[in-house]
C-alpha positions in Angstrom: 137.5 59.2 80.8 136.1 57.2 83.8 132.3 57.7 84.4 132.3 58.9 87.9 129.1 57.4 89.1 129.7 54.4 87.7 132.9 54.2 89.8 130.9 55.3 93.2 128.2 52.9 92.4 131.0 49.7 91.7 132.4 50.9 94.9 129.3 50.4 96.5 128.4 47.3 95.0 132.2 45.7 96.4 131.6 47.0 99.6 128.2 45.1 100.1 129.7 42.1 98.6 132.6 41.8 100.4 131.0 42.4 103.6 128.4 39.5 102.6 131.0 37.5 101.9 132.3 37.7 105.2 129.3 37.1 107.3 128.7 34.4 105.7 131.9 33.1 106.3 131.2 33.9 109.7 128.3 31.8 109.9 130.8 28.4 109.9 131.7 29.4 113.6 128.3 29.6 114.8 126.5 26.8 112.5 128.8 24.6 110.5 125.2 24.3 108.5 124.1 27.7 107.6 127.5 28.4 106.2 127.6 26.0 103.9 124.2 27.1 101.8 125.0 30.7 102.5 128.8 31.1 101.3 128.0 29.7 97.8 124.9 31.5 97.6 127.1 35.2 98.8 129.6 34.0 96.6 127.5 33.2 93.5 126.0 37.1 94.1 129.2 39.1 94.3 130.6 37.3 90.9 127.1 37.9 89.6 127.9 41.6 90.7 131.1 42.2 89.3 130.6 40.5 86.1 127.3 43.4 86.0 129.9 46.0 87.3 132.0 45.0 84.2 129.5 44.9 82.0 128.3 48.2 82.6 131.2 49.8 82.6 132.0 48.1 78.7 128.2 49.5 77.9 129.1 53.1 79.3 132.5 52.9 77.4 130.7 51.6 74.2 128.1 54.4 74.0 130.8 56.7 74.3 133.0 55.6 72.0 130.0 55.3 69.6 129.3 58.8 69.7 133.0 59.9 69.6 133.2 57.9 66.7 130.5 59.7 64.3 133.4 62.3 64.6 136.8 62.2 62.5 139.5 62.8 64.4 139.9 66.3 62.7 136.4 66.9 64.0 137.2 66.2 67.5 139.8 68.3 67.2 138.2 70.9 66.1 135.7 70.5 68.9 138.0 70.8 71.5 139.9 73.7 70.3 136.4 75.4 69.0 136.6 78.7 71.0 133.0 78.5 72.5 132.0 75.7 75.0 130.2 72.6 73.5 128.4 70.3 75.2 126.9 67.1 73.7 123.2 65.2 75.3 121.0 62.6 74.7 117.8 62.5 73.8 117.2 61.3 78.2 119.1 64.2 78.6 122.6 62.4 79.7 125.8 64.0 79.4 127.9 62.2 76.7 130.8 64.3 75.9 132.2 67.9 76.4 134.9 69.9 75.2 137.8 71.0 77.9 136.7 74.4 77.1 133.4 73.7 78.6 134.7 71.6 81.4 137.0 73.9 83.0 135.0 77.7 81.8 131.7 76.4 82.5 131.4 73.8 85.5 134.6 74.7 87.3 136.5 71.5 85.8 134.0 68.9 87.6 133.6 65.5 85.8 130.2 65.3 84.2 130.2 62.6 82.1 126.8 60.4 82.7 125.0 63.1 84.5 121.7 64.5 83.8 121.6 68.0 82.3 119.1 68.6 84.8 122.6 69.2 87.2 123.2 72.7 84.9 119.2 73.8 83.2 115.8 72.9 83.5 114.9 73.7 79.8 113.8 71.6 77.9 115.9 70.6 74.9 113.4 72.1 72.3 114.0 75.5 73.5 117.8 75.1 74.1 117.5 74.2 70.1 115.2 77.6 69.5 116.7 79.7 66.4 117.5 82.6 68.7 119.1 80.8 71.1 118.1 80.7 74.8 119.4 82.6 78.1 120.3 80.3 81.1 121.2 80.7 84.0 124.0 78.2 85.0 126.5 77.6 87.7 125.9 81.3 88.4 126.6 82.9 85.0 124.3 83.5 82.6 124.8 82.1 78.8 123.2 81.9 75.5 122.9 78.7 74.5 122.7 77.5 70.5 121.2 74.1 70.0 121.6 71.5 67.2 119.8 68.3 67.1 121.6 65.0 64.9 119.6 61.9 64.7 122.6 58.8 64.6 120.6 55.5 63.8 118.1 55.2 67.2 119.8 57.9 69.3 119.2 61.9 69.5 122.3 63.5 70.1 122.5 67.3 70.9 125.0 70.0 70.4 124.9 72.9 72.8 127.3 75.8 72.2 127.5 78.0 75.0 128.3 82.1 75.0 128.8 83.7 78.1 126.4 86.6 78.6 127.0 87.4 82.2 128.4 90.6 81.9 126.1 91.9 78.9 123.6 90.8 81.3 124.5 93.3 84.2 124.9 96.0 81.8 121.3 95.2 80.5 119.9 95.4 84.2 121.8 98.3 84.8 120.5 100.1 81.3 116.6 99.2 82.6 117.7 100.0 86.1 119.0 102.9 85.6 116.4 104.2 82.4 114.9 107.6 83.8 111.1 108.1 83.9 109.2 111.9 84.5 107.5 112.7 87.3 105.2 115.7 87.2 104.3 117.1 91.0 101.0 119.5 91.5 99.7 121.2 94.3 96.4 120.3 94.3 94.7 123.2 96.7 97.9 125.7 96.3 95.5 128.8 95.4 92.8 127.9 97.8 95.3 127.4 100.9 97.4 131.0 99.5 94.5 132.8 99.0 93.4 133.8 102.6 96.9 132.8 104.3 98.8 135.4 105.8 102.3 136.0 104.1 104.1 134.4 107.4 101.8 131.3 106.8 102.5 131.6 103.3 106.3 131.3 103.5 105.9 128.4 106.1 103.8 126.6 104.2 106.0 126.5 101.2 109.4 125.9 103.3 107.1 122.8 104.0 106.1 121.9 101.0 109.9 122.6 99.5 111.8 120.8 102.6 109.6 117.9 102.3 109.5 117.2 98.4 113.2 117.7 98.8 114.2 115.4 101.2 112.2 112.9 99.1 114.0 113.6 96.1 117.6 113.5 98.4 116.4 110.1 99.0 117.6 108.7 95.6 121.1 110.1 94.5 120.4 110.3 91.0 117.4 112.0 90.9 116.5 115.9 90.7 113.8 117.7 91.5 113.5 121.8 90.0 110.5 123.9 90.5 108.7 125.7 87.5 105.9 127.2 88.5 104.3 128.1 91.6 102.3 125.1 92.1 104.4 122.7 90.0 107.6 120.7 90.6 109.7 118.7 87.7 111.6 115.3 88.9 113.6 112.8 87.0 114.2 109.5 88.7 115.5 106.5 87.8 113.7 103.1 87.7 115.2 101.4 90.0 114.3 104.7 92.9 111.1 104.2 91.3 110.0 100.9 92.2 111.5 101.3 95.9 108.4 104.8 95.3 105.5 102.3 94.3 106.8 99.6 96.7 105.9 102.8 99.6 102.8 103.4 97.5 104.0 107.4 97.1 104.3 107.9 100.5 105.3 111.5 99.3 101.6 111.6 99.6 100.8 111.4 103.2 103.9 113.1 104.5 102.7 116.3 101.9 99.2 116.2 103.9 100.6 116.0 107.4 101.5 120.0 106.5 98.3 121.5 108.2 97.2 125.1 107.4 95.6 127.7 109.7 92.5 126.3 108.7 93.7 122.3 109.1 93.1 122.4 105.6 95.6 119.7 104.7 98.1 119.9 101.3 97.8 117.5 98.5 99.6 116.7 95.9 98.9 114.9 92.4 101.5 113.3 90.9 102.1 111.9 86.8 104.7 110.2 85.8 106.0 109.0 82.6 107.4 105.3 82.3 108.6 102.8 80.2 108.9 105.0 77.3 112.0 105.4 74.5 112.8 108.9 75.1 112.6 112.0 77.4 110.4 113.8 75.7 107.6 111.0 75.2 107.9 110.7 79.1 107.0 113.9 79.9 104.0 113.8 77.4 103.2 110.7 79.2 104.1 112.7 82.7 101.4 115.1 81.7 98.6 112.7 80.7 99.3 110.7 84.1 98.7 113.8 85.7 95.4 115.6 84.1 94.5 111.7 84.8 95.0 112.2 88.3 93.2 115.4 89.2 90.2 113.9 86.9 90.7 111.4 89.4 89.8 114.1 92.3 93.6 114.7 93.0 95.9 113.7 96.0 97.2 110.6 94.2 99.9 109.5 92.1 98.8 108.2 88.4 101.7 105.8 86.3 101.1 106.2 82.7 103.2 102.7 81.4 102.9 103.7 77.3 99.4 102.4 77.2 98.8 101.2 80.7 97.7 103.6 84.3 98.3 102.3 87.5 96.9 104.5 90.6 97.9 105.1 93.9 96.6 107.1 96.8 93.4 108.9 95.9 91.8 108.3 99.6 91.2 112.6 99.7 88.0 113.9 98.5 88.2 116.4 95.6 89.2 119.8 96.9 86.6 122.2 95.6 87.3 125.5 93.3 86.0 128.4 94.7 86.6 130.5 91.8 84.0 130.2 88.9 86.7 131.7 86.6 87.1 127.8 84.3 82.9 128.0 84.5 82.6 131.5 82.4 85.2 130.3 80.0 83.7 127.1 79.7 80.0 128.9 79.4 81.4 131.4 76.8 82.9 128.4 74.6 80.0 126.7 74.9 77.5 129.1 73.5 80.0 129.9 70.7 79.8 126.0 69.9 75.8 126.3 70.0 75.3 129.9 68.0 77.4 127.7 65.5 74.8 124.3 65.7 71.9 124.2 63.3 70.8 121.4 66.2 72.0 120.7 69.8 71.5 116.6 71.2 72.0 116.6 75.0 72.7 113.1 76.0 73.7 111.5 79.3 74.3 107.9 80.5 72.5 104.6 79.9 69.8 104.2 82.9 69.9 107.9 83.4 69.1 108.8 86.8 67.5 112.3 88.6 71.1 113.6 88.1 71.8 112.7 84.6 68.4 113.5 83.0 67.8 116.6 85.4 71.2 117.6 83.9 70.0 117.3 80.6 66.9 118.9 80.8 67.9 121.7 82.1 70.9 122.3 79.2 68.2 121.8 76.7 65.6 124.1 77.9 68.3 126.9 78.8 69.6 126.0 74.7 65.9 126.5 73.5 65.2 130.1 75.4 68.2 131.8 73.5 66.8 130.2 69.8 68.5 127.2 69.3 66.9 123.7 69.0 67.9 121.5 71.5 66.6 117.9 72.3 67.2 115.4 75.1 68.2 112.3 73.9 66.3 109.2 76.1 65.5 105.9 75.8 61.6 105.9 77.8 61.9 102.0 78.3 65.7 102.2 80.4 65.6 105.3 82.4 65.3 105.8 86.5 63.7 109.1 85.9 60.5 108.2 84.6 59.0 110.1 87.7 61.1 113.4 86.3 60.0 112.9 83.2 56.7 112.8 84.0 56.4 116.2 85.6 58.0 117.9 83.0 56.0 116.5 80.6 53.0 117.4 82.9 53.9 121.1 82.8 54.4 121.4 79.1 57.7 120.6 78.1 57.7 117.0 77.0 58.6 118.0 73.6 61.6 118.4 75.5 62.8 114.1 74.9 63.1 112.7 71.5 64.4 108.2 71.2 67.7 107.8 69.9 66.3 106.4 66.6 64.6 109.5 65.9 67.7 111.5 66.9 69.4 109.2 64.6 67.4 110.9 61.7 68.2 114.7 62.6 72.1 114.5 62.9 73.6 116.8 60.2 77.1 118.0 59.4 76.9 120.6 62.5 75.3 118.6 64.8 76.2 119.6 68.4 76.2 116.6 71.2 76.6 117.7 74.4 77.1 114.5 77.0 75.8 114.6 80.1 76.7 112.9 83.8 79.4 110.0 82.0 82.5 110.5 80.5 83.2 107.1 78.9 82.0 105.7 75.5 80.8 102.3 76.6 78.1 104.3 78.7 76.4 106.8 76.8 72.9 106.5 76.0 73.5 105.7 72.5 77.1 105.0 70.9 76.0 104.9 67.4 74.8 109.1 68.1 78.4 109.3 69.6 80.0 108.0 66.9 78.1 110.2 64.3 78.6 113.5 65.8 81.6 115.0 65.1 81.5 118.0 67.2 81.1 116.6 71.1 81.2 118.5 74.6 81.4 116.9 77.7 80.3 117.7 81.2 81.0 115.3 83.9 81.6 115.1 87.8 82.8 111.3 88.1 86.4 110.9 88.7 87.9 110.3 85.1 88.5 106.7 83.9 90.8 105.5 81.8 88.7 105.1 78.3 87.5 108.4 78.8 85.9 110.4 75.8 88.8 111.5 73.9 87.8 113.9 70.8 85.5 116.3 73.1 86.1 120.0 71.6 85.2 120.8 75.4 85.9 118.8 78.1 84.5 120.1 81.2 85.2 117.4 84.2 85.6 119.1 87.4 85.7 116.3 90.1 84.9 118.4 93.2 81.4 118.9 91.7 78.6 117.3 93.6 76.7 116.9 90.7 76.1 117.0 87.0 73.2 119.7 87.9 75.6 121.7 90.3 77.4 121.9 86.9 75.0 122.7 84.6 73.3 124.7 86.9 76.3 127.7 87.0 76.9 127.0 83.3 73.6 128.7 82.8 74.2 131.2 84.6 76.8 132.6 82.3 75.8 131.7 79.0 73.9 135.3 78.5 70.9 137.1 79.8 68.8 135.3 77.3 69.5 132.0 78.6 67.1 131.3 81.5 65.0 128.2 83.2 61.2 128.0 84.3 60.2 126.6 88.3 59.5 123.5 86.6 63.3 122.9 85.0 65.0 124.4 88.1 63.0 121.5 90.1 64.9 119.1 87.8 68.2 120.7 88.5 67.8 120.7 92.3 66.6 116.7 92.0 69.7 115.6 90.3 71.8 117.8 93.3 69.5 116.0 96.0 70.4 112.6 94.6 74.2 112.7 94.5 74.5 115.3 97.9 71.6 113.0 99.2 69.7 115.5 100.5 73.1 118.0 100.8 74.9 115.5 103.4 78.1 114.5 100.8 80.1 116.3 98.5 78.5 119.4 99.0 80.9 122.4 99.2 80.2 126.3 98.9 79.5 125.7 95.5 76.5 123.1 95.4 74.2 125.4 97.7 75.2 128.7 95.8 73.3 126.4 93.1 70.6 125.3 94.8 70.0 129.0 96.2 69.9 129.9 92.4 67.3 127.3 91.6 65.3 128.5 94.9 65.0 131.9 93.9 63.7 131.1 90.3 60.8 128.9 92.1 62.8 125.2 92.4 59.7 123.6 95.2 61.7 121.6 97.6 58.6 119.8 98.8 57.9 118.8 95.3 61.0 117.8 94.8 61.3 115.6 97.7 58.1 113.8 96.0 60.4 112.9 93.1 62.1 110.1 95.8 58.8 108.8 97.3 58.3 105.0 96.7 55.9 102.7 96.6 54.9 100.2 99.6 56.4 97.1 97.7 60.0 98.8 96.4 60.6 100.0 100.3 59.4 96.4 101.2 61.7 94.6 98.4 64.6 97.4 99.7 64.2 96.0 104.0 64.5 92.8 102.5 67.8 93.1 101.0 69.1 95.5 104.0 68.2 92.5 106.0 70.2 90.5 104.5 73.5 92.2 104.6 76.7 91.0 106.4 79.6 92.9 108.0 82.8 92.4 107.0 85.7 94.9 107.5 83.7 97.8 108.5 81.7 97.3 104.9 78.1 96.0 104.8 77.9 93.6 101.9 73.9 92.3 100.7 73.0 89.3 98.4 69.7 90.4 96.7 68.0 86.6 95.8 65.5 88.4 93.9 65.3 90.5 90.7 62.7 93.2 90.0 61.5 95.8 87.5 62.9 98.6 90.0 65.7 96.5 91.5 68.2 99.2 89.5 66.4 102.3 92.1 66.0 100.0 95.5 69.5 98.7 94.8 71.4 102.5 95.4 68.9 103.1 97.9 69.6 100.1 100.1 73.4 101.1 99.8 72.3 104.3 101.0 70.6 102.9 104.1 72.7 100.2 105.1 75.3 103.4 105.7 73.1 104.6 108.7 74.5 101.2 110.6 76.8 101.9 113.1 80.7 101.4 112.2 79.8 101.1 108.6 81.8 102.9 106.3 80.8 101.4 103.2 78.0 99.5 101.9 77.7 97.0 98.9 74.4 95.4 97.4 74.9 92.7 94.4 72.1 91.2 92.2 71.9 89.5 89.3 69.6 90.1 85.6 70.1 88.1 82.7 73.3 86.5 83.5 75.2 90.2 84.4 76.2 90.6 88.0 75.2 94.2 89.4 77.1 95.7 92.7 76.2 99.4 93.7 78.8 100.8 96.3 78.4 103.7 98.7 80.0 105.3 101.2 80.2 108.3 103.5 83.6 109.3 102.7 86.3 107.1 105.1 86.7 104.5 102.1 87.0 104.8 98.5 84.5 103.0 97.3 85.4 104.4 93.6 89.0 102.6 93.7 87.2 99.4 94.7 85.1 98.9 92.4 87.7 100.1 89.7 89.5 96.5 90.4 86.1 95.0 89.7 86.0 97.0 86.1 84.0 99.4 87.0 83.9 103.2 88.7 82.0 106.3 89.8 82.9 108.7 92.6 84.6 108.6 96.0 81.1 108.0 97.5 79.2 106.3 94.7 80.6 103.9 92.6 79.3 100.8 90.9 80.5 97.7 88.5 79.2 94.7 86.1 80.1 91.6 86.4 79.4 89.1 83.5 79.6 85.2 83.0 80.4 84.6 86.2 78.2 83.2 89.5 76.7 85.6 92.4 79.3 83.6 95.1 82.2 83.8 92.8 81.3 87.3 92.1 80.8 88.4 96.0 84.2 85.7 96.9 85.5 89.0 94.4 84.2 91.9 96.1 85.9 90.4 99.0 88.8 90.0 98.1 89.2 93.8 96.3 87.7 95.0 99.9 90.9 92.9 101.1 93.0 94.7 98.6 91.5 97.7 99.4 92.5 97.7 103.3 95.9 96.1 102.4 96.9 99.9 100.9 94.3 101.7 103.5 94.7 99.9 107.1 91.6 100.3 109.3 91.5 103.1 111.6 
């Protein structure tokens, strides 16, 4: 067959001669002189040309016969009238040969010969020659293409065999398009907002609620949505209706909160859902997980359990607060069963424990002691923010209270009790090697749950909407029998750790956290002493203006560099968060320093951003309010060029007000 560039470039090529050929003769007319150096010189270039021309067309013609040749004629016969298109290459890639199968199936009967492959794929010959074949995309159908590779003398030759795919391929996209994923629904406040609603409130509130979550699922034909229980909804949707969901970020979300009570209590909703998964019923397991994920979380947000994977979404609500204390007495009575049954009881909390998480502590193991079980407080002396706490309980008689991890190590038996304290994640407990040699644990936490949560816990009592680990503690106490009661000294403990995550009762303090504190007053809790417990010394409030001096706005969030390190940098730290939030139009405040190569950044708000979901993108966590992260093997501007950018992400999802 004729190579078709090779007859548009000799085209070109006699074109240009001809049309030298003539200007020079032109040249005669207007200097007899001229023309008779430039005609022999045109003339000597266009036979040069055309002898070229006819040269390269008797090397094109040559290769090709030499490759047609390697094949017996029976061979090119079978070729052509193989049923699957074949295509043959070079090593550079050039089209040599092609069967009329692939001419007029594949390319639409255009003439290819001499052409790069780069005109149909991109891949490289390698993986067209993979064992498995390789999926293309080509002159808008897909195929999988088989390679073989043939070395003749110097010259590569490749054999592609092409099987059209195209409509397999829709029905793939269709089957992952169309694959249906769980979606569990919950009411987040539904028994608080019933509970003191008249019954004409009551019925317009849940024509709301019912009107609104079904017009979301009308939204996507193939979805259904069925009711089945009061508070909780069932819906199976399809992936493709729910990417267009994430794409709106579960705007479900905010159009459930616009349904305003009597109160203006707004509606919330937290939302599981099962994805990715082979079957039904492993999504709705999944479905399930997403969701107790969510209301860890503090509710009013939408978690996406992806087999091992979460995504979140929403979660810009504070926790909505129990005003029953019906979970507490359960949780209390389990509990004391669990410790009747201990020959010992380890209360642990968090590495670095602060007022909250030793306070917490103490006062579990002092309550544990009064009704005749031994009960220790597990503490590392040399890494603790609460040596001040320590110290006055020590001072008033109960320092036998603490015992090191290594000497805890010793006194774990076969019925060991550990109750954790303030954390709910492995990677920062006091001690892991304690964690890991327990086998009976209990946890007690108010952070907003994390993914690599504590998962073996024979009790896992996380309730979100607490202020505090001590709020916490503090009721469990209450109910765990008449024996079990706390001196002045322990209740001053309790009522420190409430003070230091309410700071001073201004956030996250609901009915709840001063029905605690009232309990602590009345057995003798000394506010004034407490308040001692946060005095400072003249150097750490001088080391703490220095870095509130040195903070920048940037999108409502005050963000400090600290260019210094000291002993009590992990105290001043938090507490020059807390102070750059008294700036007006902050909502959120950030302080970063750096100790032995790790990165530090404490976050706080006052509740219009979520600092938690910030610093979650960072790898780390905490609360709505309180949140922090660790950054390693990386520099402070690289690290704070980060927190930017997730405080960009951040107000991407959450505009500004």
């Amino acid at each position: 067959m004729k190579n078709k560039r090779v007859g548009n470039l000799s085209a070109c090529l006699i074109i240009l001669s001809a049309v030298s050929l003539i200007l020079a003769g032109l040249t005669y007319f207007i200097r007899p002189v001229v023309f008779y150096i430039a005609f022999p010189v045109a003339a000597a270039a266009c036979g040069l040309t055309v002898w070229h021309l006819f040269h390269m067309q008797s090397q094109v013609h040559a290769m090709l016969q030499k490759a047609v040749a390697q094949l017996t004629a029976s061979q090119r016969r079978f070729l052509q009238e193989f049923p699957l298109p074949i295509l043959i290459v070079t090593g550079d890639r050039e089209i040599i040969w092609y069967s009329d199968k692939f001419r007029d199936d594949v390319v639409g009967k255009k003439d290819l010969y001499g052409f790069n492959l780069n005109q149909l794929t991109r891949e490289s010959l390698v993986d067209l020659c993979a064992p498995g074949g390789k999926e293309i995309l080509c002159c808008g159908n897909w195929y999988r293409v088989y390679g073989v590779q043939k070395r003749e003398n110097t010259t590569d030759l490749y054999t592609f065999y092409f099987v059209e795919m195209t409509a397999l391929k829709e029905e793939a996209d269709l089957y992952e398009k169309t694959r249906p994923s769980v979606m569990m629904i919950m009411l987040d406040n539904y028994g608080e907002v019933m509970q003191h609603a008249k019954e004409s409130e009551k019925s317009r509130i849940l024509g709301a609620i019912d009107s609104t979550l079904e017009e979301f699922a009308g939204s996507m034909t193939t979805s259904f949505l069925k009711r089945f229980d009061g508070d909780k909804f069932l819906m199976v949707v399809e992936e493709r209706h729910l990417e267009k969901i994430i794409e709106g970020r579960f705007k479900i979300l905010d159009d459930i909160r616009k349904i305003q009570t009597d109160g203006n209590v707004p509606v919330t909703l937290s939302i599981g859902v099962g994805r990715g998964e082979e079957t039904l019923a492993q999504s709705e397991a999944s479905a399930r997980q997403a969701l107790d994920m969510a209301l860890g979380r503090g509710g009013d947000q939408a978690a996406i359990k992806n087999q091992s994977m979460y995504e979140f979404y929403g979660g810009i609500s504070k926790g909505v607060e129990k005003r029953t204390k019906v979970k507490t007495r359960i949780v209390a009575s389990a509990l004391s069963e669990l410790i009747q049954n201990a020959d010992r009881v380890l209360v642990m909390g968090h590495k670095f424990g602060d007022l909250d998480c030793v306070g917490a502590s103490v006062g579990l193991a002092y309550a544990i002691r009064t009704i005749g079980k031994q009960a220790d407080v597990v503490i590392d002396r040399d890494k603790t923010l609460a040596n001040i706490l320590i110290e006055m309980v020590t001072k008033e008689g109960c320092g036998n209270l603490f015992v090191d991890p290594s000497e805890a190590m010793f006194s774990i038996t076969e019925n060991t009790l550990l109750i954790i304290c303030d954390t709910h994640t492995v990677n920062l407990v006091e001690s892991a090697d304690i964690y890991n040699r327990c086998k009976t644990v209990v946890v007690i936490d108010h952070h907003r749950k994390m993914v690599n949560h504590i998962d073996n816990a024979v009790i896992f009592y996380h309730e979100p909407y607490a202020s505090s680990a001590s709020e916490m503690v503090t009721e469990l106490i209450q109910y765990m029998g008449e024996n079990c009661r706390i001196n002045a000294v322990i209740a001053q403990a309790l009522l420190s750790g409430i003070m230091l995550d309410t700071r001073n009762f201004v956030l996250r303090t609901g009915v709840r956290t001063f029905e605690a504190a009232a309990y602590l007053r009345r057995i003798g809790a000394d506010t004034i002493t407490v308040r001692k417990l946060f005095s400072s010394t003249m150097d750490s409030y001088q080391r703490r203006s220095r870095i509130v001096a040195a903070a920048q706005i940037y999108k409502k969030c005050a963000v400090a560099e600290s260019d210094f390190y000291s002993d009590d940098m992990r105290i001043i730290a938090p507490q020059a968060a807390d102070e750059l939030l008294s700036i007006d139009g902050v909502d959120g405040s950030f302080v970063l320093y750096e100790n032995e190569g790790v990165i530090y950044i404490s976050a706080r708000s006052m509740g219009a951003i979520n600092v938690q979901m910030i610093m979650e993108t960072l790898g780390g966590g905490g609360h709505h309010t309180m949140a922090a992260t660790q950054i390693r093997g990386m520099e402070m501007e690289k690290a704070k060029q980060m927190l930017l950018e997730a405080i960009d992400k951040y107000y991407e999802s959450h505009p500004l007000n």
